[in-house]
N, C-alpha and C positions, 0 to 999 in steps of 0.2 A: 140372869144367865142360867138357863133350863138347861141346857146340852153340855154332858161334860165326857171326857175319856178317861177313861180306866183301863188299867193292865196290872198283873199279877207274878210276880215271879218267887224263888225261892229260892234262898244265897245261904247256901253251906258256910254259916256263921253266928253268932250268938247276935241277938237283937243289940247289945250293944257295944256291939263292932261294928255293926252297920250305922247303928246312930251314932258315931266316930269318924265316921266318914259324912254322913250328912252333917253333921253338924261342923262339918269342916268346909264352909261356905266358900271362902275364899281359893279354896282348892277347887271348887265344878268347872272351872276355864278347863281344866287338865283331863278332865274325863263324863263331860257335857257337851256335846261336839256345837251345839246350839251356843249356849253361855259364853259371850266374848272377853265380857270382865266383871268381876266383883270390887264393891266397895264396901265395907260395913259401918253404916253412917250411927249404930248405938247397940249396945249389949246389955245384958241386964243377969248378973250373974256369971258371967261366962256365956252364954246364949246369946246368940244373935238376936236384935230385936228391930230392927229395921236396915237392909240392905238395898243398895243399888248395884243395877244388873244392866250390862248392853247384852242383849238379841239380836240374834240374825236364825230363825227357823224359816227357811221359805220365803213366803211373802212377808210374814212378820219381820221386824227389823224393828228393836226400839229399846231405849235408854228407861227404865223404869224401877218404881222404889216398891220394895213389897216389905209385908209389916210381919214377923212369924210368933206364932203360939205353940210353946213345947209342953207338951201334955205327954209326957213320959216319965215311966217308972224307975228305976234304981236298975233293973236289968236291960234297960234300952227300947221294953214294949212302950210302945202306946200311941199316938199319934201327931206330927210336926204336920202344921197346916201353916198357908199362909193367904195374902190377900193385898191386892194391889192400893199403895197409897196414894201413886200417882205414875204415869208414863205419859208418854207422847204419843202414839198412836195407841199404843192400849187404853181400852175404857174399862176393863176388870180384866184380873187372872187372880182366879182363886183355886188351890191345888194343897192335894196332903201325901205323907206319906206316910201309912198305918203301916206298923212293924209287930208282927206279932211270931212271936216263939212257936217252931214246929217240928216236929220228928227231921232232923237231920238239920236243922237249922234256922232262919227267919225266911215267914212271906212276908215281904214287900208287897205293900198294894201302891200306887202312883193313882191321883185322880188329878185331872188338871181341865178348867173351863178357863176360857179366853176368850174376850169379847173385845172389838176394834171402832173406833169411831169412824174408821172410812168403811162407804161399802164394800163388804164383801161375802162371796158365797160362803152358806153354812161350810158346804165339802170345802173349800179348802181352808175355812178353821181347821174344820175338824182333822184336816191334813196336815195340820201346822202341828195341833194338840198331838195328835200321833206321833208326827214326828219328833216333838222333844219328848213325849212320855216313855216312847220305845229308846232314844238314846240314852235316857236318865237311866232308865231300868238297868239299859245293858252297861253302863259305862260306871253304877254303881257296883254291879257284882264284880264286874273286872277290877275295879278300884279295891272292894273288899278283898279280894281272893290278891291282891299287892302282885 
């Protein structure tokens, strides 16, 4: 998977207040307009470490397991990645989300590639990827800002 989307925002908040909110998996039904449900099928510390997730972005539409790695610091920097175990019509989604400490609060970086075993055009992956990266972004700040 060569092609992936990124978007960048900046959320008037301590890196880990926002990693507070991502890390509160079971809560993105509530403000992932994409995201239809969570399951957390194992943790490891407190940390999610393998969830199940229904989709519906667009053409995408799919019940899938992603695996996550939390590479973050004691102040909420650093980066939560993850990577598909298994889904139905997905054949990868691999996406992060880099928190790093900045004048006035944390940037959020979002990168997220999707790849589907049925055909389909690049544009409307990449229409699909946009559209969950841009609602994550916006529906995290708003989720941060309570």
């Amino acid at each position: 998977m060569a092609q992936r989307t990124e978007s960048s925002t900046v959320i008037a908040a301590s890196p880990a207040a926002v990693l507070d909110v991502v890390a509160d998996v079971e809560s993105y039904p509530a403000w992932t307009p994409e995201i239809r449900s969570v399951q957390i099928l194992s943790e490891d510390d407190g940390w999610a470490e393998q969830v199940r997730f229904a989709l519906e972005a667009g053409p995408v539409k799919d019940t899938y397991t992603l695996a996550y790695d939390w590479d973050v610091d004691e102040e909420g920097a650093g980066t939560v990645s993850w990577h598909l175990v298994e889904g139905g019509v997905l054949k990868a989604m691999d996406g992060s989300y880099v928190l790093e400490p900045v004048d006035g609060g944390t940037r959020v970086t979002y990168a997220l590639g999707v790849d589907v075993k049925v055909p389909m055009l690049g544009a409307m992956k990449r229409a699909a990827e946009k559209r969950i990266v841009e609602g994550a972004l916006q529906g995290l700040a708003a989720r941060v800002r309570g």
